[in-house]
N, CA, C and O atoms as a GROMACS GRO file, in nm:
protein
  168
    1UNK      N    1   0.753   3.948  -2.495
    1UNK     CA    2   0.785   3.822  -2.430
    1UNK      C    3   0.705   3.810  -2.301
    1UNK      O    4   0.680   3.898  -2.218
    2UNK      N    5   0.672   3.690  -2.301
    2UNK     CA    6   0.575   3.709  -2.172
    2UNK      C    7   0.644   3.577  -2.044
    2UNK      O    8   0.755   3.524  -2.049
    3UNK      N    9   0.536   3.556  -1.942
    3UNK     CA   10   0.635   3.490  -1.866
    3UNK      C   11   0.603   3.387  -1.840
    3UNK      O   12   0.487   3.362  -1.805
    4UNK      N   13   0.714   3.279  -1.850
    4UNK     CA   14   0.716   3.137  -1.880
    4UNK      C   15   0.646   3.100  -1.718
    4UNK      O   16   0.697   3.136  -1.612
    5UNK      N   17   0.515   3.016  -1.735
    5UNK     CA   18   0.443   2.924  -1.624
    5UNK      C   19   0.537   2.795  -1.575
    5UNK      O   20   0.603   2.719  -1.645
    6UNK      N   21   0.525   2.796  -1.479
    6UNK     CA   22   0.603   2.645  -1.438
    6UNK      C   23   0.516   2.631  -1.296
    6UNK      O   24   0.492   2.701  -1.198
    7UNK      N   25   0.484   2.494  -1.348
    7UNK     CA   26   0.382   2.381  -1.258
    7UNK      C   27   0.430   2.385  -1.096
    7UNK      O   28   0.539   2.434  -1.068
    8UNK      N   29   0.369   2.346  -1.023
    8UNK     CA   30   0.445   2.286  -0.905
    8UNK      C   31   0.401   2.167  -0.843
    8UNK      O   32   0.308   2.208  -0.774
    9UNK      N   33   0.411   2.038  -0.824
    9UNK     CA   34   0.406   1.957  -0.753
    9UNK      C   35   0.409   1.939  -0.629
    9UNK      O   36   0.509   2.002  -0.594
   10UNK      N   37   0.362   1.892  -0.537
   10UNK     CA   38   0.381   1.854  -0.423
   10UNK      C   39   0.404   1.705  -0.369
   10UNK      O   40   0.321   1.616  -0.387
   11UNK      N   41   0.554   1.681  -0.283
   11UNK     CA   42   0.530   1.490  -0.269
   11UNK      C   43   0.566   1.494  -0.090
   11UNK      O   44   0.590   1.600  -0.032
   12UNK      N   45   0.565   1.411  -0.046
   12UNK     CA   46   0.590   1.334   0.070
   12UNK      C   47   0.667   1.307   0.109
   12UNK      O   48   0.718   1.247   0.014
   13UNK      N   49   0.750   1.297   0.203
   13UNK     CA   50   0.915   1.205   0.194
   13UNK      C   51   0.898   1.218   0.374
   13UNK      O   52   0.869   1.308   0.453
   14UNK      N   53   0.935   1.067   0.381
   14UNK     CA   54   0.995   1.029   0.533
   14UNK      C   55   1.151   1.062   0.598
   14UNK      O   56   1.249   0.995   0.567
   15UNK      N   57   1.156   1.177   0.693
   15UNK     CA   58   1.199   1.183   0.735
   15UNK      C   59   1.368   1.152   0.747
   15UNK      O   60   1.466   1.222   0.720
   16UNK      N   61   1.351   0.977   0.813
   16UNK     CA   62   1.468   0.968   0.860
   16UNK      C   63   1.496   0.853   0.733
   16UNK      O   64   1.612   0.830   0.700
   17UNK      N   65   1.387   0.785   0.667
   17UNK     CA   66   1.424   0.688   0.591
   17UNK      C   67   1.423   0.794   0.406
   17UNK      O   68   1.453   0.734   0.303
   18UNK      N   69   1.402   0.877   0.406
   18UNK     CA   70   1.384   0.939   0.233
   18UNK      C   71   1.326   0.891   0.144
   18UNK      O   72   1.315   0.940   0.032
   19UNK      N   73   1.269   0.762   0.191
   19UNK     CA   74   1.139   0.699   0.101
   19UNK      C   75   1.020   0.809   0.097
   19UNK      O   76   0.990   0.892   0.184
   20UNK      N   77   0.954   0.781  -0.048
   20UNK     CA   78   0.856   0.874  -0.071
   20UNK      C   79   0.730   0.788  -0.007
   20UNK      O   80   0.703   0.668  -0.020
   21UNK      N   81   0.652   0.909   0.079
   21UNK     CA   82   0.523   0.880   0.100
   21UNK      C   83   0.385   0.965   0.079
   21UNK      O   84   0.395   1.084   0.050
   22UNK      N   85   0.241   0.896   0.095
   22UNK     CA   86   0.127   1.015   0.034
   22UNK      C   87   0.179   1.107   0.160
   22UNK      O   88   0.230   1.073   0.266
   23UNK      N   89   0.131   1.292   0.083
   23UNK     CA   90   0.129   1.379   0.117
   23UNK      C   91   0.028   1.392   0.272
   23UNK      O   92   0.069   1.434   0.380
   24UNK      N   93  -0.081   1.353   0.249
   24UNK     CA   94  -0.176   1.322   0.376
   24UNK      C   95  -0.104   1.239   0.444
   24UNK      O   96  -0.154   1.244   0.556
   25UNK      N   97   0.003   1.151   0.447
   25UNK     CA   98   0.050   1.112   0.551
   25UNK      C   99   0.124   1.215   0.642
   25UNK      O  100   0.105   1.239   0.761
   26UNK      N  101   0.221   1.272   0.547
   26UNK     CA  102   0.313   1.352   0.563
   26UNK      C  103   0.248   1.510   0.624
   26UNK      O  104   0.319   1.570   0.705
   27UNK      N  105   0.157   1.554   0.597
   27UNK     CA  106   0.106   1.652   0.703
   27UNK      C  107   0.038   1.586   0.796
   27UNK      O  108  -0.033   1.664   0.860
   28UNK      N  109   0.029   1.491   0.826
   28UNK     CA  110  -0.051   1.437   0.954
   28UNK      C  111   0.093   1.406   1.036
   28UNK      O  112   0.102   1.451   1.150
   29UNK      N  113   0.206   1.330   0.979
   29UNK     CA  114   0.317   1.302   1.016
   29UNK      C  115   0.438   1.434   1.059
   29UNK      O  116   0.555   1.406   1.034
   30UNK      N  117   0.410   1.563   1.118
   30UNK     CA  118   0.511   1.679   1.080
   30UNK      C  119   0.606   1.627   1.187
   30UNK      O  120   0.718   1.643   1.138
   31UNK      N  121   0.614   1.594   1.262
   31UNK     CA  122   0.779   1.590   1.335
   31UNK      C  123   0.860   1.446   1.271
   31UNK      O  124   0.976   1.439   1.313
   32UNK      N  125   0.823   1.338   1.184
   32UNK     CA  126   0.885   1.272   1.108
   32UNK      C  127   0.872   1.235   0.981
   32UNK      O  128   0.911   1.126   0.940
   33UNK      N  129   0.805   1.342   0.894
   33UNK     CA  130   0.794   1.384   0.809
   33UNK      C  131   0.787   1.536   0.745
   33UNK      O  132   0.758   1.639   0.807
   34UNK      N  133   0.822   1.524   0.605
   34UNK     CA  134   0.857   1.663   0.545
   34UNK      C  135   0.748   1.666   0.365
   34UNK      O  136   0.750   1.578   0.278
   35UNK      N  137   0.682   1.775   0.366
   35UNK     CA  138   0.630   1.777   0.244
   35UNK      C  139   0.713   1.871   0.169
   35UNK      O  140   0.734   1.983   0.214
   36UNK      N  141   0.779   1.820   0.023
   36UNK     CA  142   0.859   1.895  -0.037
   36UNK      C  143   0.768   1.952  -0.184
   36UNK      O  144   0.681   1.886  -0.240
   37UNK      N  145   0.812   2.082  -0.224
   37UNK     CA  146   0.716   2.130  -0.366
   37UNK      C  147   0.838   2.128  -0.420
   37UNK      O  148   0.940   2.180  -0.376
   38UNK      N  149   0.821   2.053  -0.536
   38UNK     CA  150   0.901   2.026  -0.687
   38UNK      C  151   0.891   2.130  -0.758
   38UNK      O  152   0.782   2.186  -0.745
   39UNK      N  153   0.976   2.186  -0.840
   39UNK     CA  154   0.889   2.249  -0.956
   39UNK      C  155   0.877   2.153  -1.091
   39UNK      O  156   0.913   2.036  -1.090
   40UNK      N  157   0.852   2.183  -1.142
   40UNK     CA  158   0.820   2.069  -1.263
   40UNK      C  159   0.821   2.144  -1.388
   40UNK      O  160   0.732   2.229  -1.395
   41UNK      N  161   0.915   2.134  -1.507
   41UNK     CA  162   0.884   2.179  -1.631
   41UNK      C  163   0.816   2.145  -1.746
   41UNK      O  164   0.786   2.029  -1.771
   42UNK      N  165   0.794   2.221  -1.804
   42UNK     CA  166   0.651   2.188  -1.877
   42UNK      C  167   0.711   2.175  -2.064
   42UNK      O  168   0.630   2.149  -2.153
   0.00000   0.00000   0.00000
């Protein structure tokens, strides 16, 4: 048995509002913004 791969994503999200935004915003944005990694199944 070998070991199951799982993807990871990366998205954007504002802060104080939880609307999703681009990732380049969101590391340019770090004190009101947060970059979150998903995992994602395949």
């Amino acid at each position: 048995m070998g070991k199951k791969r799982t993807s990871t994503r990366k998205i954007g999200r504002d802060a104080g509002t939880g609307k999703f935004i681009p990732v380049k915003d969101a590391k340019r944005r770090k004190k009101t913004a947060v970059v979150e990694t998903i995992k994602t199944k395949r």
